[in-house]
C-alpha positions in Angstrom: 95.0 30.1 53.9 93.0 29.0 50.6 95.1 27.9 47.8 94.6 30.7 45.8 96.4 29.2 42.9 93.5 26.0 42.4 90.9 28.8 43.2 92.1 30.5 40.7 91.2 27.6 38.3 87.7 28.3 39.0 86.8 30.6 36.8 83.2 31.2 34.4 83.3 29.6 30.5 83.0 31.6 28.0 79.6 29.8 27.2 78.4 31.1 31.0 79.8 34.5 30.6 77.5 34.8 27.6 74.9 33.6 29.8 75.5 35.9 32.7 75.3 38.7 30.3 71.7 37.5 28.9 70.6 37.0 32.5 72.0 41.1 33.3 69.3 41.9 31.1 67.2 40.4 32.0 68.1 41.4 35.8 67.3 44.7 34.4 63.7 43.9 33.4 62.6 41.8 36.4 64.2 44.8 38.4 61.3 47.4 36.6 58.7 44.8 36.8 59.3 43.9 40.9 58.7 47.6 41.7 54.8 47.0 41.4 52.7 43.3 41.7 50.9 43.4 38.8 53.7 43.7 36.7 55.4 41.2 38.3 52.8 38.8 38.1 52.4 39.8 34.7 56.5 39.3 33.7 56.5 35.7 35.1 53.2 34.7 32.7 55.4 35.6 30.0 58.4 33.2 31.2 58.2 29.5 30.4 58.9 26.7 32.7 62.4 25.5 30.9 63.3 29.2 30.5 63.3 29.5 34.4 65.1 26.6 35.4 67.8 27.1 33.2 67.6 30.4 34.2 67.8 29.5 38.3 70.7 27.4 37.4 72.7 29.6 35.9 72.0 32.7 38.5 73.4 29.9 41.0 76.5 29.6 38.9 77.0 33.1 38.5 76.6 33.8 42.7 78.9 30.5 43.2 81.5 32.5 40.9 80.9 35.5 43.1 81.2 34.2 46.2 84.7 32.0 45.1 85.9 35.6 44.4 84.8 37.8 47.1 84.2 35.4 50.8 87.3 34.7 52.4 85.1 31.7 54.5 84.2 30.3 51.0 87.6 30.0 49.6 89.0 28.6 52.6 85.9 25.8 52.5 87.0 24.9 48.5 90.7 25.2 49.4 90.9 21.6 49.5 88.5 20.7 46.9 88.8 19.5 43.2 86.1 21.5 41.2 85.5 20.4 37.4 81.8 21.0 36.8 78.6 22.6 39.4 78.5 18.6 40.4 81.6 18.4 42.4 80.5 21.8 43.8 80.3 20.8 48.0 77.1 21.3 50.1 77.2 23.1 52.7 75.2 23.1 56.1 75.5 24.3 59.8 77.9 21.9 60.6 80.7 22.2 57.6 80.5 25.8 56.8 78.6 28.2 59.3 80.2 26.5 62.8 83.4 26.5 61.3 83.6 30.1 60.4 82.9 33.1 61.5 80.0 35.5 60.3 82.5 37.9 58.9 84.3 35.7 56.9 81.2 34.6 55.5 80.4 38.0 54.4 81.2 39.4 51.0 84.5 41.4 51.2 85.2 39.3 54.2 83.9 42.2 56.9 80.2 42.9 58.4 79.3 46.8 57.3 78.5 49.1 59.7 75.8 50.3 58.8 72.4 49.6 56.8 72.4 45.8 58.6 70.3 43.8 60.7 70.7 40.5 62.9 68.2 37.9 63.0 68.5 35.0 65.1 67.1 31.6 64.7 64.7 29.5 67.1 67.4 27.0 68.1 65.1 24.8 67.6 67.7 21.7 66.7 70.2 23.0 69.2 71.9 26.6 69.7 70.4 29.8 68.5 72.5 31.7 65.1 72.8 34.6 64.1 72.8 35.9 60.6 73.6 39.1 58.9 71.6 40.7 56.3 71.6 43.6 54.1 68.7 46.1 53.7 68.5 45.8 50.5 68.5 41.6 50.8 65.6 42.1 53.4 63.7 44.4 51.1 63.6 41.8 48.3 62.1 39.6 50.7 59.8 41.5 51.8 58.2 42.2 48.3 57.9 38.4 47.8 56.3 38.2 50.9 53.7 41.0 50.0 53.1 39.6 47.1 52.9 35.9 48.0 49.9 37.4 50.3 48.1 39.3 47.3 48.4 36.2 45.2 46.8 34.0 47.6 44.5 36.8 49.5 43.5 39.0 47.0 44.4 42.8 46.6 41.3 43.6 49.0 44.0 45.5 52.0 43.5 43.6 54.9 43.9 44.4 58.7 46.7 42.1 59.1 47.2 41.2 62.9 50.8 39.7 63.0 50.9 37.0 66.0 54.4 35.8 65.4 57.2 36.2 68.1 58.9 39.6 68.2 62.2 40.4 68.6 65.6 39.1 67.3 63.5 36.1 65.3 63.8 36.4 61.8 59.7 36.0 61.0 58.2 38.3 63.7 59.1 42.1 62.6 59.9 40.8 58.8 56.6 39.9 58.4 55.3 42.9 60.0 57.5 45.5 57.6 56.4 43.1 54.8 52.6 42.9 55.2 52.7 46.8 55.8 52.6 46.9 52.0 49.5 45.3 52.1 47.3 47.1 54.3 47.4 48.0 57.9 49.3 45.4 60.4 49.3 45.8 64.1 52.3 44.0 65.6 50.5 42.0 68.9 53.0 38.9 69.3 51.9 35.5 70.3 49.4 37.4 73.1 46.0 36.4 72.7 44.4 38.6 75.2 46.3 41.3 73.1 44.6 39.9 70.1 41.3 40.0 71.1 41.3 43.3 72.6 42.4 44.3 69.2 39.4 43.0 67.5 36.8 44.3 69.9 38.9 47.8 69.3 38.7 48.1 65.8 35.1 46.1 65.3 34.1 43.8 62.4 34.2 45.9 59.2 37.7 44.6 58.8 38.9 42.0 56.7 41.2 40.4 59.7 44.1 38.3 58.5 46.3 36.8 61.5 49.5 35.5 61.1 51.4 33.5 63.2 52.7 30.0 64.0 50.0 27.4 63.1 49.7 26.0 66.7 49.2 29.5 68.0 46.8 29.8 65.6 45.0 26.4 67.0 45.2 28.3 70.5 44.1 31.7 69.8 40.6 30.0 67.7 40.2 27.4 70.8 40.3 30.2 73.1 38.1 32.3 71.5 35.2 29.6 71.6 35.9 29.0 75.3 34.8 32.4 76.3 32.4 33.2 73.8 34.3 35.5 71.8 32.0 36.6 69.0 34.0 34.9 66.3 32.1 34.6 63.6 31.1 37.9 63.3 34.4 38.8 61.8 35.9 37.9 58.7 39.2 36.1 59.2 42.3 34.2 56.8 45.5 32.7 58.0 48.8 33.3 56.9 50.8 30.4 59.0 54.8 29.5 58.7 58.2 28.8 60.7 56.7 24.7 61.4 54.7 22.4 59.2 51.0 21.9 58.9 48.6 19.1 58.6 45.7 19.1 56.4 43.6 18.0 59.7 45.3 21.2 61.3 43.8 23.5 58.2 40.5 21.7 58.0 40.3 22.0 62.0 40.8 26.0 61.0 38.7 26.7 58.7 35.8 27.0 59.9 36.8 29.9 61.7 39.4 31.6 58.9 37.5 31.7 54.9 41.4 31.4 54.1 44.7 29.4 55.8 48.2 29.8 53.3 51.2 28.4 54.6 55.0 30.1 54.0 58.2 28.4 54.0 61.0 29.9 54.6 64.2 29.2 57.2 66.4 31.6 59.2 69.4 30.0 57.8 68.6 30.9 54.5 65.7 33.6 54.2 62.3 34.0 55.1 59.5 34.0 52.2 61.6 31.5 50.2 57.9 30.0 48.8 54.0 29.9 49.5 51.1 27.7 49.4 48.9 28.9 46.6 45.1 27.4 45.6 46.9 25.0 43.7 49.6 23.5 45.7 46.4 23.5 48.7 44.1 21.5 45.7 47.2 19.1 44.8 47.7 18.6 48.5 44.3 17.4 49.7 44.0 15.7 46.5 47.0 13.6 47.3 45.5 12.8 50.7 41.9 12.0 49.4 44.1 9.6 46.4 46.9 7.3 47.2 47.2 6.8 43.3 47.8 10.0 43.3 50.2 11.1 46.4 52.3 7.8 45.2 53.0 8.6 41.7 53.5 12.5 42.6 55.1 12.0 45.9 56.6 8.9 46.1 55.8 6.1 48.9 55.6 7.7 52.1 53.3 7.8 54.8 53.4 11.7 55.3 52.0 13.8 53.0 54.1 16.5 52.5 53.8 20.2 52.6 53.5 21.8 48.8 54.4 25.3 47.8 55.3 27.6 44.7 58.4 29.6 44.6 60.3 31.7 42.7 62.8 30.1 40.8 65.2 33.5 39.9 65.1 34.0 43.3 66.2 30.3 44.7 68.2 27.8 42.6 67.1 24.1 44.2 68.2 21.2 44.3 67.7 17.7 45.8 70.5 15.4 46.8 70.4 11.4 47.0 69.2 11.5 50.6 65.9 13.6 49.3 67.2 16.8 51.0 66.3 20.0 49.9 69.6 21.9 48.5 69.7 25.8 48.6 71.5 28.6 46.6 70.3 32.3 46.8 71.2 33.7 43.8 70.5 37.1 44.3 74.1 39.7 44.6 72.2 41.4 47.6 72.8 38.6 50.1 75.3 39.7 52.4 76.6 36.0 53.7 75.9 33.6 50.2 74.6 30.3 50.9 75.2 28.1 47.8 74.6 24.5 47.8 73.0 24.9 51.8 71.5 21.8 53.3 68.7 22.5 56.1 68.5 19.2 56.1 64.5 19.4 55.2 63.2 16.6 53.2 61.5 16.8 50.1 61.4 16.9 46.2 60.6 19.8 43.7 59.2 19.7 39.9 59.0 22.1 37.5 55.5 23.1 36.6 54.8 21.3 32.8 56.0 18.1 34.5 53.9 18.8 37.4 51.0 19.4 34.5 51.6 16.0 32.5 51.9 14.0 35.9 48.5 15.6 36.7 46.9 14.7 33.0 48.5 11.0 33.0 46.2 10.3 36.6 43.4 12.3 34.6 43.5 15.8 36.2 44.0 19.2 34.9 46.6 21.2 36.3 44.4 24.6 35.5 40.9 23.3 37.3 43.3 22.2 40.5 44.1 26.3 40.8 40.5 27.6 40.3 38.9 29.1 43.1 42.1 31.7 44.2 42.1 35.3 43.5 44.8 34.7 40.5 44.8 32.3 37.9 48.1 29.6 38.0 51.6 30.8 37.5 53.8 28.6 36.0 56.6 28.6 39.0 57.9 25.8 40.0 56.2 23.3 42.8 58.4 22.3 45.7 57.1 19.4 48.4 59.1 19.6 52.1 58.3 16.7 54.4 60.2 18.3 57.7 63.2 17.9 59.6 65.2 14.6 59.7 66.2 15.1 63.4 62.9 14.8 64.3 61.9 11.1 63.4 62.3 8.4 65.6 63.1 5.0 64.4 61.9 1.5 66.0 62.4 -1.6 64.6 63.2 -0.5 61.2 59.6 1.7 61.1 60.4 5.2 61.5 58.0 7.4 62.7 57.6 11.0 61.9 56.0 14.1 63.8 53.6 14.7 60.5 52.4 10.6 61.2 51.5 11.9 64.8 49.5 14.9 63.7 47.8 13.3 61.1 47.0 10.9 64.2 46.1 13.6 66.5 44.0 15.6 63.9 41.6 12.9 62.3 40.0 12.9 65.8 38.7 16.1 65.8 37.7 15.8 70.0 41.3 14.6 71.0 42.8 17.4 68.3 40.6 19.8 70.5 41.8 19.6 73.8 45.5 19.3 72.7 48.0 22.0 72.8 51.2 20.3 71.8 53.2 17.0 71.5 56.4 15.4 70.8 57.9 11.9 70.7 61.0 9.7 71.7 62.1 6.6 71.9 61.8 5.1 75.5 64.1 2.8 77.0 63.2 0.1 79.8 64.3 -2.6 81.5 67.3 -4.9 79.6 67.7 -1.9 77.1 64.4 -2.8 75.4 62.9 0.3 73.9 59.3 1.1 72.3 57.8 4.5 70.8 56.5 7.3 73.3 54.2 10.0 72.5 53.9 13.1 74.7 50.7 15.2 75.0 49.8 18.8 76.0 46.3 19.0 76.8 43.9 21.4 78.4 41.9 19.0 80.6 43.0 17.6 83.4 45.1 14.3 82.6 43.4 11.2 83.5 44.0 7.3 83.1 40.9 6.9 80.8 42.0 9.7 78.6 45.2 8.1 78.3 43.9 5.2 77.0 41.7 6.6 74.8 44.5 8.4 73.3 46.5 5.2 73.4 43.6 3.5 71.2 43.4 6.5 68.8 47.0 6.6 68.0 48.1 3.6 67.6 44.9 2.6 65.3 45.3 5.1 63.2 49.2 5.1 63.1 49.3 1.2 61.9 46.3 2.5 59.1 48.9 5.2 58.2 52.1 4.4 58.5 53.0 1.4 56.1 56.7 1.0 57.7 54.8 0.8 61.2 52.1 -1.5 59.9 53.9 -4.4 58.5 56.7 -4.0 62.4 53.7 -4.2 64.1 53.0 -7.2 62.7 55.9 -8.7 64.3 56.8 -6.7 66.8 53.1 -5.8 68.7 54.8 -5.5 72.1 57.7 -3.7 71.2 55.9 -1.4 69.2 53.1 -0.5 71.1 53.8 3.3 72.7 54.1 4.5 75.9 51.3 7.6 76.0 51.7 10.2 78.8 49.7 13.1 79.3 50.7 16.5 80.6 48.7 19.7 81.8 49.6 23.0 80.1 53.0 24.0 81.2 54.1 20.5 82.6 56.7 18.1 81.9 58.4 18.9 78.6 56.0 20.9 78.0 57.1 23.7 80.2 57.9 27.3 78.9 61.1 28.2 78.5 61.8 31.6 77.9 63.3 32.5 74.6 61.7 29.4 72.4 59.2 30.3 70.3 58.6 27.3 68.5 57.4 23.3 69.9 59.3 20.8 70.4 58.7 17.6 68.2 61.7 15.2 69.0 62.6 14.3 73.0 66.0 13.7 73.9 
């Protein structure tokens, strides 16, 4: 049972119950202006950059008070712990706080409602599939953010918006559809890209197509397409991509086909729609890659660049720990299950938008001309930078290699990009325990020993010219380090479907 009487302790100042009442007010006005996009759009110009982090902070505090009053699973979690200041408040991840309870006790008022509730389930794609309760009303607010996140980036031109992302209990597939349905019209097709292209002959080329959908499927559906002639560019396509990173090599390798490709991020755990790529985070991101100046005093030293989005700070409080993990809190009353202080274990940094601006004038660039070119002028939301998963790097000899290094690899050689479907790596042990780097490939031509070397050549070149960690162990460890490459058909291997996963594997075990 929680120890009601420390819990009790841990109760609002006066000095935030003053600021929880400012912030009800304002709840009030960002309710009025949320109802339509241009007024939403038009209420955030007016807030400044230290007015919303202080602002997201104390929205966190206010649901962290909440949730100490009204989750039995929370209570029980801070039972044991000493709580002065939001410092000493725990994280929380799968492991600590979602295993260990169960999904009523994680709910508000301790019970799941019986009505006006949905159940998403995640991909599993670290290990079992979740599930996780949500409120209408907590899905509705995502759903605006999504809509508008697409306007923002897209335009208001309505667009035919053909949603390729798996259907079913997954948490993108029919929350993307019910979101983009604000936009224009949306036909639901799933990952089927016979389906697809039916739909386009169906409906013609006066359109303004945007697909979304998971970016490999996206890489398959425009490959296909060219195979058997499809008439491709006599439509007019975007991109809307999320649920798995993308490289720059990936978007370039797109857009010759799409005029547009936007990235979300989001996570089941948490929510969907949690930020977007806009024209500026895009700029700053293939800036960063053109400029190592530039992705070292703005990113830090690393050999990945990392993905770079917007979001909307009075929606999501975060924070980053000493580890460089990305540290959620939901601060919105209408989530069902609160997450505060939730590690995804996603790697990155954030920055609020003025210091994002003077970084960007000390290396001589102007925040405002990095945005031009989108259908909206910058918004001064914070930026947020989200490198991937930490379960899915391997480690030899001290260099650790990362999934992004391999599609950075994969995609500067735009004829090995093109015949591959999907990859992952491991670490490969042989004879006396000795172990070395392997890298697996999907491809659509047969597999042969010359094409293995070739990819062999190709990745490990450009992998020692990328990787700085890899570099200076290869160095001194050539044979140790050089990888095993093996080649599969489509289908094959590790490769083979499974039924239920929707998203690629990246790590072997």
């Amino acid at each position: 049972m929680p120890n009601n009487k420390k819990l009790s302790k841990i109760a609002p100042s006066f000095a935030d119950k003053l600021s929880f009442l400012k912030l009800g007010f304002r709840d009030i006005r960002l309710f009025v202006a949320a109802q339509k996009y241009d007024s939403f759009i038009a209420h955030f110009r007016k807030l400044t950059p230290k007015y919303l982090e202080w602002a997201s902070h104390m929205r966190a505090r206010r649901l962290f008070y909440f949730a100490v009053k009204n989750v039995p699973a929370y209570q029980t979690f801070l039972s044991d712990k000493q709580i002065e200041s939001w410092a000493d408040v725990p994280f929380t991840d799968k492991e600590n706080y979602i295993k260990k309870f169960t999904a009523a006790t994680r709910c508000a008022g301790g019970k799941i409602p019986a009505t006006g509730i949905a159940v998403d389930e995640s991909s599993g794609s670290t290990g079992t599939p979740y599930n996780w309760v949500r409120t209408t009303r907590e899905r509705k607010e995502s759903h605006a953010f999504i809509s508008y996140f697409s306007t923002f980036s897209f335009g208001k031109q309505p667009p035919f918006t053909i949603n390729a992302f798996s259907m079913g209990a997954w948490a993108t597939g029919i929350n993307m559809g019910i979101a983009l349905q604000r936009n224009g019209i949306v036909k639901c097709t799933g990952p089927d890209i016979d389906k697809i292209l039916n739909t386009l002959e169906f409906f013609g080329t006066d359109y303004d197509y945007m697909i979304a959908g998971y970016p490999p499927f996206l890489k398959q559906l425009y490959d296909h397409a060219k195979a058997h002639n499809f008439p491709w560019e006599k439509y007019k396509f975007s991109a809307l991509v999320g649920g798995e990173g993308m490289s720059e090599g990936l978007r370039d390798y797109l857009l010759p086909g799409f005029e547009k490709v936007y990235s979300g991020y989001g996570a089941t755990d948490l929510e969907i729609g949690i930020a977007g790529e806009t024209p500026l985070t895009i700029a700053l991101r293939r800036l960063a890659r053109e400029k190592p100046e530039v992705r070292a005093a703005i990113f830090g030293e690393d050999s990945r660049l990392p993905m770079v989005f917007q979001y909307n700070p009075l929606m999501h409080y975060i924070e980053v720990n000493d580890n460089r993990e990305l540290i959620f809190t939901i601060t919105r009353k209408s989530v069902l299950s609160p997450r505060i202080r939730y590690n995804i274990h996603d790697e990155g940094g954030i920055c609020r938008y003025d210091q994002m601006a003077e970084k960007l004038k000390a290396l001589g660039y102007d925040i405002d001309e990095l945005g031009k070119g989108g259908a909206e002028k910058n918004i001064a939301l914070p930026l947020m930078w989200v490198y991937g998963r930490r379960d899915f790097t391997i480690s030899i000899m001290g260099a650790n290699i990362y999934p992004e290094d391999i599609e950075q690899c994969l995609y500067a050689d735009r004829e090995l990009a093109g015949i591959t479907r999907s990859f992952c790596q491991a670490v490969a042990e042989g004879e006396n325990a000795a172990v070395r780097p392997a890298f697996y490939f999907e491809i659509t031509v047969p597999p042969t020993e010359d094409l293995k070397q070739r990819f062999a050549d190709s990745i490990l070149e450009k992998l020692i010219k990328l990787n700085a960690d890899f570099r200076a162990a290869w160095h001194e460890y050539a044979d140790t380090l050089k990888p095993e490459i093996h080649l599969f058909a489509e289908g094959d291997g590790p490769f083979k479907v499974v039924p239920g996963k929707i998203k690629q594997t990246r790590i072997l075990k």
